[in-house]
TIMI-2910 file (N, C-alpha, C, CB; in pm, 1 decimal, decimal comma, always signed):
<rs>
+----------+----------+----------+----------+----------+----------+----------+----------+----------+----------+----------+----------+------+
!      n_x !      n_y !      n_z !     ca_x !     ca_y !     ca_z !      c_x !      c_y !      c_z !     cb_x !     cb_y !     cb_z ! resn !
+----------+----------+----------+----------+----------+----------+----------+----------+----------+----------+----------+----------+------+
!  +2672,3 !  -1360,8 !  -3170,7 !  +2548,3 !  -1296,2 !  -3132,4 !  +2435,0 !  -1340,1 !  -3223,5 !  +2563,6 !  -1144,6 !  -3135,7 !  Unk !
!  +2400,1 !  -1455,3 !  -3231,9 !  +2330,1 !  -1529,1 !  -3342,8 !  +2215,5 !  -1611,6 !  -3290,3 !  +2428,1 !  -1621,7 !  -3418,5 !  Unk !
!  +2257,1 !  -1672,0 !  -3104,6 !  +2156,5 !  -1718,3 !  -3064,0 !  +2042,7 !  -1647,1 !  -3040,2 !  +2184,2 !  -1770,1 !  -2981,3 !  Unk !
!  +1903,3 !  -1681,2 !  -3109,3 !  +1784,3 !  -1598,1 !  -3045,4 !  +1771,8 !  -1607,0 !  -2882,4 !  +1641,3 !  -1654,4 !  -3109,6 !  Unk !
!  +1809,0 !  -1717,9 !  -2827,4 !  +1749,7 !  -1779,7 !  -2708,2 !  +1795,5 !  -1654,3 !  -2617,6 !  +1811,0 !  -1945,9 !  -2662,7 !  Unk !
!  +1954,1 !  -1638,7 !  -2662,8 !  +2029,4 !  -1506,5 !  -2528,0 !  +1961,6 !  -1381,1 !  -2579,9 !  +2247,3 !  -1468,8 !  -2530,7 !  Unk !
!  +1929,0 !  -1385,6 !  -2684,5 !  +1865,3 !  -1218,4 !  -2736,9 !  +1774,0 !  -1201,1 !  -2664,2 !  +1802,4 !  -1187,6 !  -2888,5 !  Unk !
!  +1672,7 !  -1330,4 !  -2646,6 !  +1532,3 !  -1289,5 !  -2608,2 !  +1587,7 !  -1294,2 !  -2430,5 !  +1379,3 !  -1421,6 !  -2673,2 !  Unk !
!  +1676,7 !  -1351,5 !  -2348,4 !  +1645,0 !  -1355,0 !  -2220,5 !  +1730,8 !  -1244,3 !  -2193,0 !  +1663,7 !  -1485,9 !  -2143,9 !  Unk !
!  +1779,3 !  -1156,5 !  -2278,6 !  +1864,8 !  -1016,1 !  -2267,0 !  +1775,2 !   -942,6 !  -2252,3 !  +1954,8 !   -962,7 !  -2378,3 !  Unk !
!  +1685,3 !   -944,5 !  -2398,0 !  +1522,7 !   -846,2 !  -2342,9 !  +1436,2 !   -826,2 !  -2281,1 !  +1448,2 !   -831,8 !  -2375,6 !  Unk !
!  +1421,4 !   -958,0 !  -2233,0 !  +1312,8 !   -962,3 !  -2128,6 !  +1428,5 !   -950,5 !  -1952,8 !  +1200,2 !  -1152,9 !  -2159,9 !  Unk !
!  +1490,8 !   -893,9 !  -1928,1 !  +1598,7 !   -846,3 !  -1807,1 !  +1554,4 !   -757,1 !  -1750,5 !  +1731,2 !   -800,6 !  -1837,3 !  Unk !
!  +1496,4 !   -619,0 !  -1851,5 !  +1443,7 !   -507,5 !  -1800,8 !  +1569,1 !   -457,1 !  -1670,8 !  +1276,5 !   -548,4 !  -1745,3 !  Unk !
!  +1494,9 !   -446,0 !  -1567,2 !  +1542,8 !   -405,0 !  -1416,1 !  +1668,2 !   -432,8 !  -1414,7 !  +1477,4 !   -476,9 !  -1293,3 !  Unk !
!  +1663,1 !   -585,4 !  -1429,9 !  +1794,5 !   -630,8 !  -1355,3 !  +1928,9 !   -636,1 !  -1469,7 !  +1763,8 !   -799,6 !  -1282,7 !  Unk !
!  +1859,1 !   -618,4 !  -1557,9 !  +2013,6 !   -609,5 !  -1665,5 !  +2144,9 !   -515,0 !  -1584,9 !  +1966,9 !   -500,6 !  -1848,3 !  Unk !
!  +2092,0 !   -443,1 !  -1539,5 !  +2221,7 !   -378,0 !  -1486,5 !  +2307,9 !   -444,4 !  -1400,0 !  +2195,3 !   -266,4 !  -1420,2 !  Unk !
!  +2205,4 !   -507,0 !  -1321,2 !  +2264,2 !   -613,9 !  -1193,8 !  +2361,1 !   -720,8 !  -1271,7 !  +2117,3 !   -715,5 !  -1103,2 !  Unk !
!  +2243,1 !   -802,8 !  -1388,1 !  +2363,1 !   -872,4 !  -1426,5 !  +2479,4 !   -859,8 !  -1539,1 !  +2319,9 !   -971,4 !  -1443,4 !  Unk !
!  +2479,7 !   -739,6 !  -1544,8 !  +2603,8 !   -682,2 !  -1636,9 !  +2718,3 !   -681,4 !  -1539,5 !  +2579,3 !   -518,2 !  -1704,0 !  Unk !
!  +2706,2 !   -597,5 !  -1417,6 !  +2822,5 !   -651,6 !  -1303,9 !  +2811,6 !   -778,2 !  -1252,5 !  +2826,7 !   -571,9 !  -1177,9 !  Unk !
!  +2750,7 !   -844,3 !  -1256,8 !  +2784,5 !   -984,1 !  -1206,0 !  +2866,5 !  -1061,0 !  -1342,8 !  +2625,1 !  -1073,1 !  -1154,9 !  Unk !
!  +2839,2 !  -1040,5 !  -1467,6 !  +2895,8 !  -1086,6 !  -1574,2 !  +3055,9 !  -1038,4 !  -1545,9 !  +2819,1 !  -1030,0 !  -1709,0 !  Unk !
!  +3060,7 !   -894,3 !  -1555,3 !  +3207,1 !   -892,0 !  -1594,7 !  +3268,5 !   -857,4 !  -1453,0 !  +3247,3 !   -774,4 !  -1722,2 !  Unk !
!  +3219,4 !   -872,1 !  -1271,0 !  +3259,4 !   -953,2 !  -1231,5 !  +3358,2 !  -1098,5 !  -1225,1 !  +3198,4 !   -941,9 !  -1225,3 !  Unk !
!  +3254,5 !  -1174,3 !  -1275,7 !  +3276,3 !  -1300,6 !  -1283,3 !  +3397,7 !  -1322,7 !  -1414,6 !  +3127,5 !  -1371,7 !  -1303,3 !  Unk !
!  +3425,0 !  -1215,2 !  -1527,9 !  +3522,6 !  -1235,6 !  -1588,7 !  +3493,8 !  -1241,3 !  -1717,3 !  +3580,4 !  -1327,7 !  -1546,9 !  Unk !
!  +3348,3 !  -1211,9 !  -1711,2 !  +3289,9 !  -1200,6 !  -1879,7 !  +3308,5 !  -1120,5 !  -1952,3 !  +3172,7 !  -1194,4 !  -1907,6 !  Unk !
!  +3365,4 !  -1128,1 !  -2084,7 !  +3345,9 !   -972,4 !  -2182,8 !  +3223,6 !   -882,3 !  -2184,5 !  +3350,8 !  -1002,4 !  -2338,3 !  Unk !
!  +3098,9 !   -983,1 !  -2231,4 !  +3000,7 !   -914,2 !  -2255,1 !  +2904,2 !   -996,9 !  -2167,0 !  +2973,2 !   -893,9 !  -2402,3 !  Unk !
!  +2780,0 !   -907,7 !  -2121,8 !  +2666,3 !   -983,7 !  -2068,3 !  +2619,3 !  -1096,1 !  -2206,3 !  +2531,1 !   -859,9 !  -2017,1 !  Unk !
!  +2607,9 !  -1071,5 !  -2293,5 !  +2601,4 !  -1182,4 !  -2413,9 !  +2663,3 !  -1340,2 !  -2367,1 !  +2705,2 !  -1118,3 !  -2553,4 !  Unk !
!  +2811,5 !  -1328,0 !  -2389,1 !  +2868,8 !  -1441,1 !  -2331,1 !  +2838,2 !  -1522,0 !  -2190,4 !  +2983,2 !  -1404,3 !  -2327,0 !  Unk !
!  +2826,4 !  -1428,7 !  -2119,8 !  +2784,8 !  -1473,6 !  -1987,7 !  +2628,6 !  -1534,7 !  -1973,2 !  +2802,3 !  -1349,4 !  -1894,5 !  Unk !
!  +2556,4 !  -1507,3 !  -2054,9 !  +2402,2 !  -1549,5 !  -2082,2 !  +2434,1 !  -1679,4 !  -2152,4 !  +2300,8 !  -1435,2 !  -2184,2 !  Unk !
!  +2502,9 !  -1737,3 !  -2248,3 !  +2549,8 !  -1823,3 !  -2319,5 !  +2606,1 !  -1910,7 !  -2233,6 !  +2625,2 !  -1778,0 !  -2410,6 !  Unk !
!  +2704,2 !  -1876,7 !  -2165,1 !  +2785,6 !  -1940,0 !  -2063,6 !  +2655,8 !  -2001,8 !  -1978,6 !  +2896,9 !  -1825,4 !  -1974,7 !  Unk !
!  +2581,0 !  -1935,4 !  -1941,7 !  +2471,3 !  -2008,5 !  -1826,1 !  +2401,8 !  -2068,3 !  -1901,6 !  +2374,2 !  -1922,6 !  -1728,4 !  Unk !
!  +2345,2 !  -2023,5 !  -1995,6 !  +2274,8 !  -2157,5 !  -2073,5 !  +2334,5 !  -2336,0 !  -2103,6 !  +2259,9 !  -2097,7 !  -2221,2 !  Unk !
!  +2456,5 !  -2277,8 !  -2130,8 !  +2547,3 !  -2405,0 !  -2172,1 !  +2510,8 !  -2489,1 !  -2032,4 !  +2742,5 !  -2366,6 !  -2199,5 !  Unk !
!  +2572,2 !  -2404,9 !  -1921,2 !  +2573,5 !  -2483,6 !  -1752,6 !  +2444,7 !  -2529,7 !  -1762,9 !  +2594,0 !  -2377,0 !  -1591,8 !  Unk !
!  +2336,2 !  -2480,9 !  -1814,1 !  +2207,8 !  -2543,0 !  -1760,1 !  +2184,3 !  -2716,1 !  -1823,7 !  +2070,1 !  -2429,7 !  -1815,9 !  Unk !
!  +2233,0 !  -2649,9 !  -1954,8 !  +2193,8 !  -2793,6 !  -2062,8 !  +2292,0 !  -2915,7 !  -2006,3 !  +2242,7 !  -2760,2 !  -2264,8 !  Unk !
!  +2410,7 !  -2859,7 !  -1953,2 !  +2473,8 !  -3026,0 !  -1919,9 !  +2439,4 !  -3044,5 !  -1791,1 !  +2649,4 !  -3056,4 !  -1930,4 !  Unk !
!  +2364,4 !  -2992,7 !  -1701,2 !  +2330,3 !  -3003,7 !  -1576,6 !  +2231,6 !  -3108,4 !  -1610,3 !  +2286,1 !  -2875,1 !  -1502,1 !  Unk !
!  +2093,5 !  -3059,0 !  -1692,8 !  +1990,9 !  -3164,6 !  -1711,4 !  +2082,9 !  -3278,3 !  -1786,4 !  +1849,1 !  -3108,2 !  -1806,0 !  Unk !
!  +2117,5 !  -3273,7 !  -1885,0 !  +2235,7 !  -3398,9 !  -1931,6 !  +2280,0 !  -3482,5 !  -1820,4 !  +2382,7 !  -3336,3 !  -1992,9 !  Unk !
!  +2318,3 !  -3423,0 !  -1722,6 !  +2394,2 !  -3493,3 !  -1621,3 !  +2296,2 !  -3558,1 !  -1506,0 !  +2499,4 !  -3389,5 !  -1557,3 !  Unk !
!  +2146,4 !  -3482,7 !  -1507,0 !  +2077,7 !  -3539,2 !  -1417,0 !  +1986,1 !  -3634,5 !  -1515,0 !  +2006,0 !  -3432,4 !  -1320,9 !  Unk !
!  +1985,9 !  -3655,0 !  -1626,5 !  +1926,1 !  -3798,4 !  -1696,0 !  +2034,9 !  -3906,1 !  -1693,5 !  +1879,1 !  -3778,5 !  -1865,4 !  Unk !
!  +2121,4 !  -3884,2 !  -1704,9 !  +2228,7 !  -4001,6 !  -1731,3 !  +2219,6 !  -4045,8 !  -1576,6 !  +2407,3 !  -3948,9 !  -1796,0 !  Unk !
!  +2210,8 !  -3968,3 !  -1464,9 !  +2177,9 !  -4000,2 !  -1291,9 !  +2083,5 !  -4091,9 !  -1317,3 !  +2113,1 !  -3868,7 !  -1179,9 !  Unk !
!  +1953,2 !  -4069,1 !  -1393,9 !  +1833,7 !  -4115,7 !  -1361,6 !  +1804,9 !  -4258,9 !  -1435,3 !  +1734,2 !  -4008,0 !  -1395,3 !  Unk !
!  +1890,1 !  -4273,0 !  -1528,2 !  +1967,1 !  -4353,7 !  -1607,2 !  +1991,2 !  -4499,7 !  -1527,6 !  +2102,4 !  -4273,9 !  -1640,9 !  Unk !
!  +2074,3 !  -4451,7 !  -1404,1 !  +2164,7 !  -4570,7 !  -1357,8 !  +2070,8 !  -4684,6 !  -1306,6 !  +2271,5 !  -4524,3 !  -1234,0 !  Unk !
!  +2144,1 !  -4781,4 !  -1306,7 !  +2091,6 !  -4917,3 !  -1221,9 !  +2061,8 !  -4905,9 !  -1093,6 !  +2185,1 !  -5025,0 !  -1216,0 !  Unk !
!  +1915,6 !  -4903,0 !  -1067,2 !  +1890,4 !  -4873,9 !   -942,6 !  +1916,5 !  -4967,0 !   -863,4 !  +1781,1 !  -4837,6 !   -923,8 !  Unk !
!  +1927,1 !  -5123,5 !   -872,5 !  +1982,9 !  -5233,2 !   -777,6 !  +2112,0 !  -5192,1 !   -756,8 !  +1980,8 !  -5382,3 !   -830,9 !  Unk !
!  +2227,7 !  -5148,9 !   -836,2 !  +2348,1 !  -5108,4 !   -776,4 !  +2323,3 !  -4987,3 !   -654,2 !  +2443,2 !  -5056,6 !   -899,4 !  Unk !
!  +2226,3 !  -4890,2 !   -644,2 !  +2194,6 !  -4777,3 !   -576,4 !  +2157,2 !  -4827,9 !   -408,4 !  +2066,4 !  -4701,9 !   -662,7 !  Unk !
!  +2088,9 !  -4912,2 !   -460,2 !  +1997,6 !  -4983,2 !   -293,4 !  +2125,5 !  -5042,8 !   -227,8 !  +1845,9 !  -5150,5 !   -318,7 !  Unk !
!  +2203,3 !  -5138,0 !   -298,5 !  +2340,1 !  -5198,2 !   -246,2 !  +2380,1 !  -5101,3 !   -143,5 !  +2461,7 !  -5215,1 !   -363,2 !  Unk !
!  +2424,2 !  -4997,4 !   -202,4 !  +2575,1 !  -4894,3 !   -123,5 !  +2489,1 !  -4835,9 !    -54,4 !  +2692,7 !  -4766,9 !   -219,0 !  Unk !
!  +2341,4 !  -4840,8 !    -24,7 !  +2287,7 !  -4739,2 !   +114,7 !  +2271,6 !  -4842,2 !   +187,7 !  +2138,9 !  -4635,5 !   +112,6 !  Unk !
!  +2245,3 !  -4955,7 !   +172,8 !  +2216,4 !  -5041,4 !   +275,0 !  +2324,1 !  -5010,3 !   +424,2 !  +2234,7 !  -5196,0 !   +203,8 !  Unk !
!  +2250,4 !  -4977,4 !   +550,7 !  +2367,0 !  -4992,3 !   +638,1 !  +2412,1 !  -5070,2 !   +740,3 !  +2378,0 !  -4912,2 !   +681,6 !  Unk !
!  +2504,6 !  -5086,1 !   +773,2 !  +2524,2 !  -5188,2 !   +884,5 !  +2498,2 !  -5182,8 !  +1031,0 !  +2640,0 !  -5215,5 !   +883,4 !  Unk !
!  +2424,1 !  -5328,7 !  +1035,6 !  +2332,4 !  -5382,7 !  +1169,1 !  +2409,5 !  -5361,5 !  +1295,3 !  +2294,9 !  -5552,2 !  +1163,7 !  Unk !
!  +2377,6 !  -5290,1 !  +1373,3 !  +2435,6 !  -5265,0 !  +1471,4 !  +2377,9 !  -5331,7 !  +1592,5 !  +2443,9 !  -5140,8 !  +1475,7 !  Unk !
!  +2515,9 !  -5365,1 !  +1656,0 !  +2509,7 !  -5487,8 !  +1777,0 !  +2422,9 !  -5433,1 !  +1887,1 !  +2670,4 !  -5529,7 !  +1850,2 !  Unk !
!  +2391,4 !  -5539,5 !  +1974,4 !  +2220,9 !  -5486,2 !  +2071,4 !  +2361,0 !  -5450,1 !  +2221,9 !  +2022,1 !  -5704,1 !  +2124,6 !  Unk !
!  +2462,8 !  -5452,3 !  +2241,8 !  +2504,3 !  -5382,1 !  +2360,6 !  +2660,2 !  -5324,1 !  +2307,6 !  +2505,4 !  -5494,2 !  +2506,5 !  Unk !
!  +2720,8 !  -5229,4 !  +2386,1 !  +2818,6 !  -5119,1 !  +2380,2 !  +2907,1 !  -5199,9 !  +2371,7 !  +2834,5 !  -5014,6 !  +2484,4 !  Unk !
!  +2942,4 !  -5343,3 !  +2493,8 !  +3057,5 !  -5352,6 !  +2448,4 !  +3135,6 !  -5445,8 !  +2379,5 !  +3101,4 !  -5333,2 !  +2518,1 !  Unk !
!  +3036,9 !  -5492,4 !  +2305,9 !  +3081,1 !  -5599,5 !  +2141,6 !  +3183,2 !  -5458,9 !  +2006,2 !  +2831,8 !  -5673,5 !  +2021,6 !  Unk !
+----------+----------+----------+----------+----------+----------+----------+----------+----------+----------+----------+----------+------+
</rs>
């Protein structure tokens, strides 16, 4: 219980803290704490995962959409 980041998005919940206290231990969480942590983590390797996307070789990308020319009558 050390991160500021979950302290502060615990406090600012107001309303819905209740909502997501059952959706936390729902989902299998001890505490709404962990479960705030837990989603943070998901967020950070999500963007991680969408730079390393943005990353790739876009000539390999154009390759694999290219699609194939289709013949001018039915029964070729």
């Amino acid at each position: 219980m050390n991160n500021p980041q979950v302290l502060e998005i615990i406090e600012n919940l107001k309303g819905r803290r209740n909502y997501e206290e059952k959706k936390a231990s729902k989902l299998g969480f001890n505490s709404l704490y962990t479960y705030i942590e837990n989603k943070i983590l998901k967020e950070k390797e999500a963007e991680a995962a969408k730079i390393l996307e943005q990353s790739a070789p876009k000539e390999e990308v154009i390759e694999a959409e290219k699609p194939e020319k289709k013949k001018s009558c039915s029964c070729c």
